[in-house]
MARNU-188674 format. One record per residue (C-alpha): x, y, z; residue number from 0; chain; residue in one letter. Coordinates in steps of 0.5 Angstrom, whole numbers, plus 2048, in hexadecimal, padded with zeros to 3 digits. Layout:
! residues N
+-----+-----+-----+-----+---+---+
|   x |   y |   z |   k | c | r |
+-----+-----+-----+-----+---+---+
|   X |   Y |   Z | NUM | A | A |
...
+-----+-----+-----+-----+---+---+
END
This chain:
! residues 285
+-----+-----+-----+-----+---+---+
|   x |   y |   z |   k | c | r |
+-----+-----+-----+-----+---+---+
| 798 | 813 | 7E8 |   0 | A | X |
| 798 | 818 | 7E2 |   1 | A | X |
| 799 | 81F | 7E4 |   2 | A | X |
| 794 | 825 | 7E1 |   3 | A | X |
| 795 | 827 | 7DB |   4 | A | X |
| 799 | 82D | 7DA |   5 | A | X |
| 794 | 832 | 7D8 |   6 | A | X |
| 78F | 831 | 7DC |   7 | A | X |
| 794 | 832 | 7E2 |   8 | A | X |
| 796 | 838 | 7DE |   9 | A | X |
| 78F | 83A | 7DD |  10 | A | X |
| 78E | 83A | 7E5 |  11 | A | X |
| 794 | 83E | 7E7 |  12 | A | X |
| 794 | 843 | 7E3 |  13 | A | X |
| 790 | 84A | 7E4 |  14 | A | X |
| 78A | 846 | 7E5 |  15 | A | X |
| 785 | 849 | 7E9 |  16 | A | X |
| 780 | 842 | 7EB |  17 | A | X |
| 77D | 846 | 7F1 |  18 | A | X |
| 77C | 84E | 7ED |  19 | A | X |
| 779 | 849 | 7E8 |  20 | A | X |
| 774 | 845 | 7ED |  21 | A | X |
| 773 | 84B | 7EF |  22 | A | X |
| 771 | 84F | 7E9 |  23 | A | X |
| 769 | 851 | 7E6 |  24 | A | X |
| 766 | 84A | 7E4 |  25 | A | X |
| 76D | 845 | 7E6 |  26 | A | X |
| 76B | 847 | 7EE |  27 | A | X |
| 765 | 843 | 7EB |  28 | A | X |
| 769 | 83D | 7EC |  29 | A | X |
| 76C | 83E | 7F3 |  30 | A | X |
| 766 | 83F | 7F6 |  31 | A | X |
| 762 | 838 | 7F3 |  32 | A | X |
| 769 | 835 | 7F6 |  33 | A | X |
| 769 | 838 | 7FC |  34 | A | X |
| 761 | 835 | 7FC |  35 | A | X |
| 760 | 82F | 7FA |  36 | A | X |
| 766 | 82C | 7FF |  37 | A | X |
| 764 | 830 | 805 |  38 | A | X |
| 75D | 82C | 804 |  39 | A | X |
| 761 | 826 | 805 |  40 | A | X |
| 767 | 828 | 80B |  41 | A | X |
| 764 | 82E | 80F |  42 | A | X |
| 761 | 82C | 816 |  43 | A | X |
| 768 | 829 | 819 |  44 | A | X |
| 770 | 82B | 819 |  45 | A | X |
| 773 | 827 | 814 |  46 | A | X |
| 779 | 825 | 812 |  47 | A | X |
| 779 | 827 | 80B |  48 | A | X |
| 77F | 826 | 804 |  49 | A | X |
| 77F | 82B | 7FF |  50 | A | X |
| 782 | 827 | 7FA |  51 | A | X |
| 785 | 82D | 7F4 |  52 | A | X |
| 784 | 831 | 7F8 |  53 | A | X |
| 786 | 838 | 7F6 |  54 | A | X |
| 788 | 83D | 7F9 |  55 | A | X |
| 782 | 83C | 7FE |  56 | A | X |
| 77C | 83F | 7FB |  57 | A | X |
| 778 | 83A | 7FE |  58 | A | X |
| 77C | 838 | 804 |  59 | A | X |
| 77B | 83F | 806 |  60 | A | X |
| 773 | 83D | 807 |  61 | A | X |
| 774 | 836 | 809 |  62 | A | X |
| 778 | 839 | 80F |  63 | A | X |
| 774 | 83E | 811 |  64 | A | X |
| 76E | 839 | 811 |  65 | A | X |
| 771 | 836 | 816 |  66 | A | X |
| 775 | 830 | 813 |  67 | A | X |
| 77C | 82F | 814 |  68 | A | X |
| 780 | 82E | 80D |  69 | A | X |
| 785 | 82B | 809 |  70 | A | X |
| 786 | 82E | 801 |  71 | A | X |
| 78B | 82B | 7FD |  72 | A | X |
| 78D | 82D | 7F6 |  73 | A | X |
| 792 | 82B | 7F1 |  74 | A | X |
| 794 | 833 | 7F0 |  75 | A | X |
| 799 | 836 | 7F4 |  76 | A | X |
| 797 | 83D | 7F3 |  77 | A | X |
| 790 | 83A | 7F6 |  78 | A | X |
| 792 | 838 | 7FC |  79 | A | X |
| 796 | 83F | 7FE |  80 | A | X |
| 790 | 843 | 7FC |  81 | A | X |
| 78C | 83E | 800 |  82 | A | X |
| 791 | 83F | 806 |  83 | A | X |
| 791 | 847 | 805 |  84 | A | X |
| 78A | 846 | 805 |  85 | A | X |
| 789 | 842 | 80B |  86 | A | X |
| 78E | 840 | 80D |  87 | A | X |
| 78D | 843 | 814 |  88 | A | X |
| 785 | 840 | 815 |  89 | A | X |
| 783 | 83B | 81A |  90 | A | X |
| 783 | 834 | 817 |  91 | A | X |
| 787 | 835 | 811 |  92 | A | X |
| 78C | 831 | 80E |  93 | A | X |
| 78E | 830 | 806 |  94 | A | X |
| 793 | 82C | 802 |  95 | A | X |
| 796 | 82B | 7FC |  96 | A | X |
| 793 | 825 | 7F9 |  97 | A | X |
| 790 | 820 | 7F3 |  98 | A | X |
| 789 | 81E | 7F4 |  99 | A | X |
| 78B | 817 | 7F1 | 100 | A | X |
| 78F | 816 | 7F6 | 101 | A | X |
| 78D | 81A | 7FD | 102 | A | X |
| 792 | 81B | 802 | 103 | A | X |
| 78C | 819 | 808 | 104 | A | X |
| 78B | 813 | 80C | 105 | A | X |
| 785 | 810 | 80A | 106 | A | X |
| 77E | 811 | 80D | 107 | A | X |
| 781 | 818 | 810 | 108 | A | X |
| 77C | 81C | 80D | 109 | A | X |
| 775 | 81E | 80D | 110 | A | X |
| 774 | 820 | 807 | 111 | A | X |
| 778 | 820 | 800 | 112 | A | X |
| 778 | 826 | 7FB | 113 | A | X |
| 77A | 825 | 7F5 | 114 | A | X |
| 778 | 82C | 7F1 | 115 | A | X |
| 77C | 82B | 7EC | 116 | A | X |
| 781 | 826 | 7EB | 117 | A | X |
| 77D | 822 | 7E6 | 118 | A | X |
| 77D | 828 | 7E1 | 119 | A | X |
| 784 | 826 | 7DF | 120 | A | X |
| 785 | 81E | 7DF | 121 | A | X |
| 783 | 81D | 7D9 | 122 | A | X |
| 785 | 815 | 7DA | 123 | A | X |
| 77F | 811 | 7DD | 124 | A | X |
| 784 | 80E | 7E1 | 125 | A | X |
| 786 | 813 | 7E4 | 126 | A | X |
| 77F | 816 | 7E6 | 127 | A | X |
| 77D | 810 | 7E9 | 128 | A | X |
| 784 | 80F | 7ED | 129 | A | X |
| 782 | 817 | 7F0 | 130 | A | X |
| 77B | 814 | 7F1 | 131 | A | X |
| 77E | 80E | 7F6 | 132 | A | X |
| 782 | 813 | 7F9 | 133 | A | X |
| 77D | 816 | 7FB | 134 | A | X |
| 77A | 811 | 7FE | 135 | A | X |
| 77F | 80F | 801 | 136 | A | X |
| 781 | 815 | 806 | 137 | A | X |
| 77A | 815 | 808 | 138 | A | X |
| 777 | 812 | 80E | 139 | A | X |
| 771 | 80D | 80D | 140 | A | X |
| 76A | 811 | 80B | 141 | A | X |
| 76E | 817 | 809 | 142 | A | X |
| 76D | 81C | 803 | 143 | A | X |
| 771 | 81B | 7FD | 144 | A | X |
| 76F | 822 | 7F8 | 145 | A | X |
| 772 | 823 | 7F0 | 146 | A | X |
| 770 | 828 | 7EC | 147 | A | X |
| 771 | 827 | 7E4 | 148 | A | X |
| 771 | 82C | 7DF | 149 | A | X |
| 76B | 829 | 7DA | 150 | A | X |
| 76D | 826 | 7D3 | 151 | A | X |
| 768 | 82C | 7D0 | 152 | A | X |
| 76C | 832 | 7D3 | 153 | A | X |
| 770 | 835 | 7CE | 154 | A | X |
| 76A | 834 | 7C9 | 155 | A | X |
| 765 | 838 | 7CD | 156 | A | X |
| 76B | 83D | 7CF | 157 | A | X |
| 76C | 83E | 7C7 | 158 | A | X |
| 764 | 83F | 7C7 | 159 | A | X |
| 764 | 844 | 7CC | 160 | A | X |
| 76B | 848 | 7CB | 161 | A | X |
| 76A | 848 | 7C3 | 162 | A | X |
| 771 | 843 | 7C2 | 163 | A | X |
| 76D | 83E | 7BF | 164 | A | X |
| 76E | 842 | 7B8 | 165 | A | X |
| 776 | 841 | 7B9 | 166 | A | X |
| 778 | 83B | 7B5 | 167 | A | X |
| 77D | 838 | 7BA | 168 | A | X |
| 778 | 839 | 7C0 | 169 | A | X |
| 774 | 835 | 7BB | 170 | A | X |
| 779 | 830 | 7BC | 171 | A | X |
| 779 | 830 | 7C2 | 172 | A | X |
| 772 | 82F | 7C4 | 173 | A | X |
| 772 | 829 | 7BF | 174 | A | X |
| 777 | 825 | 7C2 | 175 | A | X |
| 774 | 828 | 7C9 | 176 | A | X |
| 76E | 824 | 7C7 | 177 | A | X |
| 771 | 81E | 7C4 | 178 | A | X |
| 776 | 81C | 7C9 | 179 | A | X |
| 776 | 821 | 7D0 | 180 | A | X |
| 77D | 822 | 7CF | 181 | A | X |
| 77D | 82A | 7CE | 182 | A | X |
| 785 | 82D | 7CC | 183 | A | X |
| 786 | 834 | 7C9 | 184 | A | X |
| 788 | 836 | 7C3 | 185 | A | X |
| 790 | 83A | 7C2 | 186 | A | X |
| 78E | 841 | 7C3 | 187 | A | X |
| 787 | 841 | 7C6 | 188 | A | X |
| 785 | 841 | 7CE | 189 | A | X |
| 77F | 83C | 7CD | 190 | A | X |
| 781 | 839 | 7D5 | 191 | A | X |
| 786 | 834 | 7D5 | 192 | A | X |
| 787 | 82C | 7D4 | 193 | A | X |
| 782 | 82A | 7D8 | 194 | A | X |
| 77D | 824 | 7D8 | 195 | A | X |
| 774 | 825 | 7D8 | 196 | A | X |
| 771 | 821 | 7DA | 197 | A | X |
| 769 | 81E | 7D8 | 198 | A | X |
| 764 | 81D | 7DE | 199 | A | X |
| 765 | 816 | 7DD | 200 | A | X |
| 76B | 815 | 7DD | 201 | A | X |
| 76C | 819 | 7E4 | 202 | A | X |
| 768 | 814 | 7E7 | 203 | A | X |
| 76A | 80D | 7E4 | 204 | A | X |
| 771 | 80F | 7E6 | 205 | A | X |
| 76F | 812 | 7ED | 206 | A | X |
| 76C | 80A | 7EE | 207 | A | X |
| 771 | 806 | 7EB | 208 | A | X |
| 777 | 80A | 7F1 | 209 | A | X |
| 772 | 807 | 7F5 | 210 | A | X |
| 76E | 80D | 7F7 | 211 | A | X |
| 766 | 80C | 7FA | 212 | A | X |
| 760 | 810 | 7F9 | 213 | A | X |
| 762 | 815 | 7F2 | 214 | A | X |
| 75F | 81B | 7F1 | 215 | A | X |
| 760 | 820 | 7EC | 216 | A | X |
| 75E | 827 | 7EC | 217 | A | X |
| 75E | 82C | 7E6 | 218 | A | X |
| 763 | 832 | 7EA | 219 | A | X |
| 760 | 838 | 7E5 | 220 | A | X |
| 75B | 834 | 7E2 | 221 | A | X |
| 758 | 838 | 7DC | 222 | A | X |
| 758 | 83F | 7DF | 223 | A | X |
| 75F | 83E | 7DB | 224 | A | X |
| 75D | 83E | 7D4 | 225 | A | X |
| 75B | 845 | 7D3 | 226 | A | X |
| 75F | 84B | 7D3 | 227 | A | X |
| 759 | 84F | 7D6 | 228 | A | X |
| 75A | 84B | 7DB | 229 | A | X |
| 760 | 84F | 7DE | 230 | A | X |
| 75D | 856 | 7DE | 231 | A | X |
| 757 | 853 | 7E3 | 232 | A | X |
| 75B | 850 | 7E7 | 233 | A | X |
| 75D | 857 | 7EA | 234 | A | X |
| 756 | 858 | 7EC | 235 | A | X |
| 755 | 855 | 7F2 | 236 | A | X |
| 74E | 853 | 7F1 | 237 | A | X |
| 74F | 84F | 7EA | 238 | A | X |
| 755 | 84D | 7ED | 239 | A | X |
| 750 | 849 | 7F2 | 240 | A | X |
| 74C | 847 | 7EC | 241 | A | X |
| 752 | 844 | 7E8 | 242 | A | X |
| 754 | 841 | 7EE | 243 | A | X |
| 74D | 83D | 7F0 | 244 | A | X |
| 74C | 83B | 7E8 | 245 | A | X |
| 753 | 837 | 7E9 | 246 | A | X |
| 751 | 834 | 7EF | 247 | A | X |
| 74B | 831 | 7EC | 248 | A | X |
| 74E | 82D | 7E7 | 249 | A | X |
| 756 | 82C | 7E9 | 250 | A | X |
| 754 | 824 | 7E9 | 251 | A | X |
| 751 | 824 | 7E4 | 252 | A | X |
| 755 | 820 | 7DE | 253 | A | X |
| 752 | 823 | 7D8 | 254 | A | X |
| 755 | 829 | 7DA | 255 | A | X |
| 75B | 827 | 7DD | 256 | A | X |
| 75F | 82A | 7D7 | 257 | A | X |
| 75D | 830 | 7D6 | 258 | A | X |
| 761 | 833 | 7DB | 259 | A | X |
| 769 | 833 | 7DB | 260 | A | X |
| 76B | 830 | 7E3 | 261 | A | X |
| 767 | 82A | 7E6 | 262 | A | X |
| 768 | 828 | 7ED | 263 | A | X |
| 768 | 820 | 7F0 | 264 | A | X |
| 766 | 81E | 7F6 | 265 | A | X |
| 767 | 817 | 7F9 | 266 | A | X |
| 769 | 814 | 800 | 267 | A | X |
| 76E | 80F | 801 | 268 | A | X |
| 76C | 808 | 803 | 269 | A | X |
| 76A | 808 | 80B | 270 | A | X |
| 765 | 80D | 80C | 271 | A | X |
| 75E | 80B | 810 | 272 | A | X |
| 758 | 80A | 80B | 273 | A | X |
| 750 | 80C | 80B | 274 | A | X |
| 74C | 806 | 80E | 275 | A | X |
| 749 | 801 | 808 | 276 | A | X |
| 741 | 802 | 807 | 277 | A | X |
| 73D | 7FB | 805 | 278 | A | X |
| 73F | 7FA | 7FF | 279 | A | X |
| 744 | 7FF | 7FD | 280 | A | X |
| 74B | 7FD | 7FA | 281 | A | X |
| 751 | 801 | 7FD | 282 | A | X |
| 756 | 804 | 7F7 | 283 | A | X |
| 75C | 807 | 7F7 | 284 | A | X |
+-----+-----+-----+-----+---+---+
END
């Protein structure tokens, strides 16, 4: 197994501050849809969940205070101390040091499988499916497999918004971004890391073919994202609930999948109960 590549493992132990960003004006955006969108699918019952790349625990810290017991794995040493400071101490909390091509978990140990981030830097196919079966792997029967994606657009409507898009070596990077999805940096300029972004479809089809059931895919940001205006509403709490019901009333809609930079999969690992048939329906996966 090929290791990550040294830039994006420098890139991540550096002074990068993960949870001061998801936590900033209109990124806390972001944290709060993701935090939505997999407690309408695992809240009711104690689950057992894999926080696969982890981080420093930003998202482990609510799983845990809904009642989950969690496991966070990250390739990062530096994540895994932060994470280790940070909760080290709570109840039903344990981390690894770890690949999420190859899971140190026994098979069906786990509930549910997150994967908040591991797909943004496995530029190879292979190796995101490889990710994808590993997660399906360590959970249980009926259990809920989630990957997020950064969507093939973000940079494009990220220079729109930021003014970037008038800087030729962005303008560069944008046009590989949208003919490939393999975003890299350029020397001298802080455009993200090497990274991978992902078309809506390509999400799913790699999801089914590891073996993944029942895929849907949710827009995280949505269009609230595309404008720069956007972010002074966000601070007002009444618009804030506006911008928030305009996402949820096209998060699945295909045609605007793109416009926002995250995308959030949701799939089942084979197993689980399904709805009964009515006469003349046809089940599909």
């Amino acid at each position: 197994m090929d290791e990550l590549e040294p830039e994006i493992l420098a890139y991540y132990s550096a002074e990068w501050d993960e949870d001061a960003r998801l936590r900033s004006g209109l990124n806390e955006l972001e944290l709060i849809r993701t935090q939505e969108l997999i407690r309408r699918h695992l809240a009711g019952t104690r689950m057992a969940v894999a926080d696969i790349g982890g981080g420093s625990g930003i998202h482990a810290e609510w799983l845990l205070q809904d009642g989950n017991e969690v496991t966070l794995i990250d390739p990062v040493p530096l994540h895994i101390e932060q994470a280790d400071d940070r909760l080290g101490a709570a109840p039903g909390f344990r981390s690894m040091l770890g690949d999420a091509r190859a899971l140190p978990l026994d098979d069906h140990s786990v509930d549910a499988a997150l994967l908040l981030g591991p797909l943004y830097h496995l530029t190879q196919r292979p190796d995101r499916i490889t990710v994808f079966e590993e997660a399906l792997r360590v959970t249980k029967p009926g259990g809920f497999v989630v990957a997020a994606a950064i969507t093939r657009f973000a940079s494009l409507f990220a220079g729109l918004q930021e003014g970037e898009i008038f800087v030729p070596e962005f303008q560069a990077i944008v046009e590989a971004d949208v003919a490939t999805g393999q975003h890299r940096n350029v020397e001298g300029r802080d455009y993200f890391t090497t990274a991978f972004f992902h078309h809506p479809d390509e999400l799913i089809a790699e999801a089914i073919e590891a073996g993944l059931e029942d895929t849907t895919v949710f827009a995280v940001e949505g269009p609230v994202m595309a404008s720069a205006q956007n972010d002074r509403w966000w601070s007002n709490p009444e618009k804030r609930e506006v911008l928030l019901g305009v996402i949820r009333s096209v998060e699945t809609e295909p045609t605007l999948m793109g416009i926002g930079p995250h995308m959030l999969l949701i799939a089942r690992a084979p197993g689980h109960a399904r709805p009964a048939e009515r006469p003349g329906e046809t089940g599909t996966t």
